[in-house]
N, C-alpha and C positions, 0 to 999 in steps of 0.2 A: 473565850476565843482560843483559838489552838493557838501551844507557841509556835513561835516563828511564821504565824501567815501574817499576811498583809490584809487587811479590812478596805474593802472598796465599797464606794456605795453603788447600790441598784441603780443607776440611773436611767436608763434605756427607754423607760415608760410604755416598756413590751410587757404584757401582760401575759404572754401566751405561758414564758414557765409557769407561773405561780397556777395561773388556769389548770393547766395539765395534772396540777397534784388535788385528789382529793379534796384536801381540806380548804384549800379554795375555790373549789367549784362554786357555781354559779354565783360567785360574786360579783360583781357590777367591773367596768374597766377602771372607774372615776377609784373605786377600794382597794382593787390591787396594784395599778399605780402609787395608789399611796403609799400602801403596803411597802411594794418595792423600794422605793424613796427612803423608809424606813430602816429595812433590813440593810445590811451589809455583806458581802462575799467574801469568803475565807476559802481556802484550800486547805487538807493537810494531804502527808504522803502518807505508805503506808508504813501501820507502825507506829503513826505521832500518835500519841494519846493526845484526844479532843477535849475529854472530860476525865479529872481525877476523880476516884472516890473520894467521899469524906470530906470534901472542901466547898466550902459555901456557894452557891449555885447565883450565878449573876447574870447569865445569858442563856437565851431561849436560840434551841438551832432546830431546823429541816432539813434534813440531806435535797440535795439539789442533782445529786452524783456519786454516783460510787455505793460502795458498803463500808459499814463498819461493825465491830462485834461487839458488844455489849459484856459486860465485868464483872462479878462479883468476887471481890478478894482472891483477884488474879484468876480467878476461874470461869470460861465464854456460859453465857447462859442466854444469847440472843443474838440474833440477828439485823442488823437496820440498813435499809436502803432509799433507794428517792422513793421523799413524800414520806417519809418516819421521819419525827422528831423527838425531841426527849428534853427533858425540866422543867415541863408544865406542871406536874403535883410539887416539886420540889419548890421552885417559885412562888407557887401559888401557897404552900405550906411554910415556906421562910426553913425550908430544911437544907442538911448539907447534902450535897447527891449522895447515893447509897449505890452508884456504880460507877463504873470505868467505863467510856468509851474509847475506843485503839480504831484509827482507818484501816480498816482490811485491805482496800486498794486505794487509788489515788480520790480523793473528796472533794468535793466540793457543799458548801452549806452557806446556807442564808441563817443569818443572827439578828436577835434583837436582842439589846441592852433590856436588864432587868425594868427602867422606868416604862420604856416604850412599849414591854410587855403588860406593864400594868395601865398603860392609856387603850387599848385594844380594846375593852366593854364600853368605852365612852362613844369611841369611834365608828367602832365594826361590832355591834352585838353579835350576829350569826357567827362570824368567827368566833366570838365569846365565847357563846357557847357551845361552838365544837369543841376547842380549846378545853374545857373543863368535863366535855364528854371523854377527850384524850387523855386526861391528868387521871382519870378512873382508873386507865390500862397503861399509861405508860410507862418504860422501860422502868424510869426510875421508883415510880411505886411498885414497881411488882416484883422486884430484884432479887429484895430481901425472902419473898413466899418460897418465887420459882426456885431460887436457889437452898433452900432448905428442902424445899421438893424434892430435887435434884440430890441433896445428899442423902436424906431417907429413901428413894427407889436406889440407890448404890447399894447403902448399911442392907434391905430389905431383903437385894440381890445376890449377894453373898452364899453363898451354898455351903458354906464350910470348908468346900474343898480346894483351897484358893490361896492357900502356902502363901503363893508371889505372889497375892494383892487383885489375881483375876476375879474375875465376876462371867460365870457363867447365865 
């Protein structure tokens, strides 16, 4: 959870956010009800870092609002917005995250505690398994690729001619 928000729960038993994003489409009212009930509301500003690197991964978020830019050892290598989430491989791997998340502008995100992430196949299969179609691509598996990526087309880029560090 980010420092300094305040966790409130979903209560509202509106369904219409959770509906509006993707990954809950066509779920039934009676599941994202639930759903909602589940999760909890956080805010950060921008600039709080949401998620450290390297620290053991305990909560599952979807932005619900805003952006925020995704980290690899202080360097942006993504973008997320409403309806992206991130530490579904990480969770479901028992890894440390392998990024940083920073809110680019003001945030908002629905969370779930690591246990109630892992009641979700008992409850909501469909979500299951979008959920682990997600953990394929998400932020935090892919961190480490994109980012290596990102430093080989720099090194590759280089022309030689580049004294100060430019890359034509």
């Amino acid at each position: 959870m980010p420092a300094h928000a305040t966790p409130q729960p979903v209560t509202d038993g509106d369904p219409r956010t959770l509906r509006a994003m993707e990954l809950f489409a066509g779920l039934s009212d009676a599941e994202l009800e639930e759903i909602a009930a589940r999760c909890t509301i956080s805010t950060a500003h921008p600039g709080q870092v949401v998620q450290a690197q390297e620290v053991p991964v305990r909560m599952w978020h979807v932005i619900t609002g805003g952006h925020a830019v995704v980290q690899r050892d202080g360097i942006p290598i993504g973008l997320l917005g409403g309806g992206d989430s991130w530490s579904e491989h990480s969770l479901l791997n028992q890894l440390r995250s392998s990024i940083a998340v920073v809110a680019l502008s003001p945030l908002t995100l629905l969370t779930l505690s690591q246990r109630e992430f892992f009641e979700i196949p008992e409850h909501h299969p469909v979500l299951a398994g979008r959920l682990v179609v997600r953990a394929a691509s998400s932020a935090d598996r892919l961190a480490l690729p994109v980012f290596n990526a990102l430093l080989h087309l720099a090194d590759t880029q280089c022309t030689g001619r580049c004294p100060e560090g430019r890359y034509d």
